[in-house]
N, C-alpha and C positions, 0 to 999 in steps of 0.2 A: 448777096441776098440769101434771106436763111426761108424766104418764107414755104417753099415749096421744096425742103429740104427731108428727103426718106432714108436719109441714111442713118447707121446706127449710133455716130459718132457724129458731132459738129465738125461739119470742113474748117469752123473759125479754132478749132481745140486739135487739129491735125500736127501745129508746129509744138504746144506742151506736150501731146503723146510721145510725139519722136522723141524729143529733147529726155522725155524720162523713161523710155526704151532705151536708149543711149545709155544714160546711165545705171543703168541696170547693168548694160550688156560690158560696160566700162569697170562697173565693183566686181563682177564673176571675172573678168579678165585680170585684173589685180587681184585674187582671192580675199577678197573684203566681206566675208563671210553674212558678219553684221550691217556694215554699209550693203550690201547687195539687198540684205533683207529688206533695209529701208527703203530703197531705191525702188522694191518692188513694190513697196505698201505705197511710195507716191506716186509710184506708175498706175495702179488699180483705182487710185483715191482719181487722179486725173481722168484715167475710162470712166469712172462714174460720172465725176463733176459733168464732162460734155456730153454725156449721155441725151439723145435723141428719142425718145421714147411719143409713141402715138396717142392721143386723146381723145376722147369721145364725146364733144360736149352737149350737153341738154337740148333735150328736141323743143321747146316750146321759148327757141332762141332769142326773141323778141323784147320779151320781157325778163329773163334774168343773166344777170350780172354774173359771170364767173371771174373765177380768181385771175389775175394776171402771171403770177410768179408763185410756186412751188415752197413752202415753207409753214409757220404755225405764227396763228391770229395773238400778235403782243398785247391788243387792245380793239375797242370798238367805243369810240367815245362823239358823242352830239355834244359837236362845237358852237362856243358864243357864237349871236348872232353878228355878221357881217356883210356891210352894205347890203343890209335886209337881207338878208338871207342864210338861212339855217341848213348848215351839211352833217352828215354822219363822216370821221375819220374811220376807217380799217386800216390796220397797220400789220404787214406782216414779214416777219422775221424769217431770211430765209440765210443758212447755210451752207457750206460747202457738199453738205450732204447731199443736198435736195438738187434736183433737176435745173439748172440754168437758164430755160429758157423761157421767154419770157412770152405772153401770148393774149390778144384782144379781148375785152372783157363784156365785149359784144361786137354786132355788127353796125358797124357808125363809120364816121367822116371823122379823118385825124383835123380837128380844128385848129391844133397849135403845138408844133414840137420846139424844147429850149435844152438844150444839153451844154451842162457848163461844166468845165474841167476843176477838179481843187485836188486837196489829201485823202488821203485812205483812213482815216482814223478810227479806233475801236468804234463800237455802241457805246462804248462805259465812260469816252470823252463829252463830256460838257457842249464841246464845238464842235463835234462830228456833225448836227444837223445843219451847221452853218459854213462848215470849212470845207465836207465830202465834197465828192464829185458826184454829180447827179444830174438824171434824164425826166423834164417834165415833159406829161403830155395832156391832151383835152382831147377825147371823142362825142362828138354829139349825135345825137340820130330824133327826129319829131320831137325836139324840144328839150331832150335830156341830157345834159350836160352830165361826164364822170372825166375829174382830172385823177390825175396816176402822176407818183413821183416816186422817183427810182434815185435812194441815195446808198452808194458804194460804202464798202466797208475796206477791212483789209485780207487783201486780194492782190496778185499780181497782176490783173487783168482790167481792163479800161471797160465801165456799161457801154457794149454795142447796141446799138438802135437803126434799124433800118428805113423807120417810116420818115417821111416829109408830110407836110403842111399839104392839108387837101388830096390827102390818100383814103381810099376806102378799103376798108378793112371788114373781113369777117371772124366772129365770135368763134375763139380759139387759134385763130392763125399765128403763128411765130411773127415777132417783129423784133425779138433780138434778146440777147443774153447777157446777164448778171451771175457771177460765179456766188458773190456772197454782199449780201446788204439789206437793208428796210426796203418796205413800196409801202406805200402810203396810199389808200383809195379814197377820195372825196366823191361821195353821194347826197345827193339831195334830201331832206327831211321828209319827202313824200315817198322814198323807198325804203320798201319792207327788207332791213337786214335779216340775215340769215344764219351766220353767224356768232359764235361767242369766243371769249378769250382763253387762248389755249387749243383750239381747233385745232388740226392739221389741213391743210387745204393743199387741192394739186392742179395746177397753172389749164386751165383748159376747159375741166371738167366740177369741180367744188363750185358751187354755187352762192356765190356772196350776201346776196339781195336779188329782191324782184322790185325792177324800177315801176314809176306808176305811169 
C-alpha cells in the first residue's frame, strides 16, 4: 500500500534503485570510466522516476477535479454523443520525467476497478491504445461520475494500482504508480474544464475542471 507513504523514495522503486546502485558501483570497480557515467545517469534518472514528493491540493475539494498523474495536457476534446451522453476526454502524456505517482481526482467511492495486462508499445504505434496494458477506474461522489484510464507505454515496470471496488478515497491520495504512459480523464458535459493543450499539470494539485 502506497497510500500513506512519507518517504522520499517509493518502497515499490527500492529494488530499481539498488539494482542501479549495483551497477554503478560494478562499472567504477571494472574502471568503465564511460559505462560508470551511464550507470550514474540511470541511477539519478531511477531516484527521480520514484520520487515521492508532497502535494497540496485545493481547499474548495468538493467541487474540483485535480489531475491524476503528473505529465502535459496531449488534448481536451468533447466526445460524440454516447448512449446519451456527452463527456469531455483529457488526455495526458506523462514521462519518465514526471513523478509516477498516481493520485484521486477527488473525494468519491472507487465504483469500478479493471486492470488488464498486454504490451508496452510506443504512443507512435497504431495499436498501443488497443494492445497496452492498462488500469480503468470509475469514482462517483452525489452523482458525478469521472472514469480514469491508465494505458502503459514502454517501461519496465507493470501500472500498480492499489484501490478495489467500493474503496473510498480522498482527493489527492496516492493509489498507485505509472512510470511512463497516457490517463485518459472522462468528465461529464456539465463540467467546467479547466484546462488546455499543452499544459503542464501535477498529479495532486493542477486543477482539471470544476464538476457541477
Amino acid at each position: 500500500m502506497i497510500y500513506n507513504e512519507t518517504s522520499l523514495i517509493l518502497k515499490t522503486g527500492y529494488k530499481c534503485v539498488a539494482l542501479s546502485a549495483g551497477l554503478v558501483l560494478l562499472m567504477v570497480l571494472l574502471d568503465g570510466d564511460i559505462f560508470a557515467l551511464l550507470a550514474m545517469f540511470l541511477f539519478l534518472m531511477t531516484l527521480w522516476a520514484y520520487r515521492n514528493p508532497e502535494r497540496v491540493p485545493p481547499r474548495n475539494e468538493e467541487k474540483t477535479l485535480v489531475s491524476v498523474a503528473d505529465g502535459r495536457i496531449k488534448s481536451v476534446t468533447l466526445l460524440p454523443s454516447t448512449e446519451g451522453k456527452e463527456r469531455f476526454e483529457i488526455v495526458i502524456k506523462s514521462s519518465c520525467l514526471d513523478a509516477s505517482i498516481l493520485r484521486a481526482p477527488f473525494s468519491a467511492r472507487v465504483q469500478a476497478v479493471h486492470n488488464y495486462s498486454g504490451a508496452r508499445l510506443s504512443a507512435s504505434s497504431p495499436l498501443a491504445s488497443k494492445l497496452n496494458a492498462q488500469s480503468h477506474l470509475v469514482f462517483t461522489c452525489e452523482g458525478a461520475e469521472v472514469e480514469v484510464v491508465h494505458t502503459l507505454q514502454i517501461t519496465p515496470k507493470a501500472i500498480m494500482n492499489d484501490l478495489n471496488r467500493d474503496a473510498h478515497v480522498v482527493q489527492g491520495m496516492r493509489y498507485g504508480v505509472m512510470l511512463k504512459g497516457e490517463t485518459s480523464i472522462y468528465l461529464p458535459k456539465t463540467a467546467r474544464v479547466a484546462v488546455n493543450r499543452g499544459d503542464k499539470v501535477r498529479a495532486g494539485e493542477t486543477i482539471l475542471g470544476l464538476l457541477a
